[in-house]
N, C-alpha and C positions, 0 to 999 in steps of 0.2 A: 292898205295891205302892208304888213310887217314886212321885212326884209329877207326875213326865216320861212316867214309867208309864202312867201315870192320863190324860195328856192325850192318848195317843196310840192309848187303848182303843177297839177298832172293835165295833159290835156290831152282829147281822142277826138277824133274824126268822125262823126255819124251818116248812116244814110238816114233821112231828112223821112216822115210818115205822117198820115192824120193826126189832129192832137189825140193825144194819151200815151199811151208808155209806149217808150222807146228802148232798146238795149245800148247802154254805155257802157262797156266791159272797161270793167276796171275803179268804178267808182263804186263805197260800198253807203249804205242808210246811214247816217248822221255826220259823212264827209258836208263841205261847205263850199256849196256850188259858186261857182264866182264868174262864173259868165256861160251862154248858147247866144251863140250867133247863126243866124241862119243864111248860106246861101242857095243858088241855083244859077246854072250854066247858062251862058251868054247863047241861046240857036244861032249858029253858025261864024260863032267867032271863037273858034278855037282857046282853049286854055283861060278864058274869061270869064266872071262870077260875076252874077247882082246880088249885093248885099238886102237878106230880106231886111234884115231887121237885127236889132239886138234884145232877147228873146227872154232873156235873163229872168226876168220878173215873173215871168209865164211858167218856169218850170220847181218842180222840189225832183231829192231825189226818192221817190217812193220805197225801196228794195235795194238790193245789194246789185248792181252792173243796171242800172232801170232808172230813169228820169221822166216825168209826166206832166205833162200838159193840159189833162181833162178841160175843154173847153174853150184852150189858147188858139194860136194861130198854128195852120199847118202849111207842114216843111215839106209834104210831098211832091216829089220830082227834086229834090235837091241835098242839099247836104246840112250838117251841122257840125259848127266847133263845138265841143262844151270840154270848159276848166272847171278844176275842184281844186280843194286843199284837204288832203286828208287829214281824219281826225287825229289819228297817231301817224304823226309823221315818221314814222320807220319805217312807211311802210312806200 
């Protein structure tokens, strides 16, 4: 990743669903997705995550705020990182 790259990396918090479309607000159709990681909470260790996975490969982003998974592994009961790089960076 470029360094311009780098500065311009958007990244959102998801709640974690069956595979297929999820809402990423904020990323739009032919941004350049560059990572979903999936976690979920440690039962009863406060403040603690297990790393599902790095998920990356699994998703496109189908739609404008929308990322999908038909078919991948599902995140439900837990969370998602996912980074992009928009296509026009001004934005």
């Amino acid at each position: 990743m470029a360094q311009s790259d780098a500065r311009n990396l958007k990244r959102r918090w998801i709640a974690g669903g069956v595979a297929g479309n999820l809402v990423a607000t904020g990323i739009k159709k032919g941004d350049l997705l560059a990572y979903v990681g999936g976690f979920t909470l440690v039962e009863g260790v406060p403040n603690t995550f297990n790393v599902l996975n790095d998920l990356t490969s699994q998703f496109t982003v189908s739609a404008d705020n929308q990322i999908n998974n038909t078919g991948g592994t599902s995140s439900a009961g837990g969370v998602l990182l996912v980074e992009w790089i928009p296509r026009d960076p001004r934005r």
